[in-house]
C-alpha angles and dihedrals in degrees: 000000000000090000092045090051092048085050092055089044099056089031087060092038090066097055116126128240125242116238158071117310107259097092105198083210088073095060079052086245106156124218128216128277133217087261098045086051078056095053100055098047110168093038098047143049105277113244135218119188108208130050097206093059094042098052083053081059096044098048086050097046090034095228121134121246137261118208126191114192107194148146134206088235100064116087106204082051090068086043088052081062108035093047105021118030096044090054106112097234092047098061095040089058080047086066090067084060141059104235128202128166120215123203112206099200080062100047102010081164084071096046094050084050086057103050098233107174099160129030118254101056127160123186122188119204140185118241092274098056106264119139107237100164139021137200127193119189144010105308109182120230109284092041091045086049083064100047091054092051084055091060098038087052094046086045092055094051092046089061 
């Protein structure tokens, strides 16, 4: 069991990213963390930093999931955060969500559950759990904007 859960780890640390070559972590530039994200309420998306305790909120508030798979090791997740996630409309449409980030060096079980296969990787779920749209990938702002009215649309007509 130990030696099949170090295989998936560094089986998920190896993922590639999604995106365009230009890497920020070359120029030695950091992204944001979770905790980081949690530091800076009011300007940024608001994290939570375990599924299963945000799918308890979820279920309770009745507002579908957004899950961010991500490393610190991939570079297009900390531009996720740098770019993305800290776009005011961005994290405005984030309130209509419960939002959790899920590093899959740290629960690389999840993100085998999951399926991840590339970082970044945004699911977005309904209230009960149930994947009902996917992202790969960085998206910047206005593109990202679009995905999450897609979920939000696909989670309104699951109800």
């Amino acid at each position: 069991m130990i030696i099949m859960r170090m295989v998936i780890l560094v089986a998920l640390l190896s993922l590639p990213c999604c995106g365009e070559r230009g890497d920020r972590e070359a120029s030695g530039e950091r992204g944001t963390t979770a905790g980081d994200a949690r530091a800076t309420i009011g300007r940024e998306v608001r994290w939570h930093s375990s599924l299963p305790a945000a799918m308890k909120v979820a279920r309770e508030v009745k507002k579908p999931l957004m899950v961010d798979f991500f490393s610190d090791r991939c570079g297009w997740c900390k531009v996720l955060d740098q770019k993305t996630y800290t776009d005011p409309e961005v994290w405005r449409c984030a309130e209509q969500f419960v939002s959790v980030k899920v590093d899959v060096g740290n629960d690389p079980g999840l993100a085998a559950q999951y399926r991840v296969m590339k970082l970044p990787m945004i699911l977005f779920m309904n209230c009960k759990g149930e994947v009902i749209h996917t992202v790969i990938g960085f998206r910047p702002p206005a593109p990202f904007l679009v995905e999450m009215q897609k979920a939000l649309e696909k989670a309104a007509s699951a109800r």
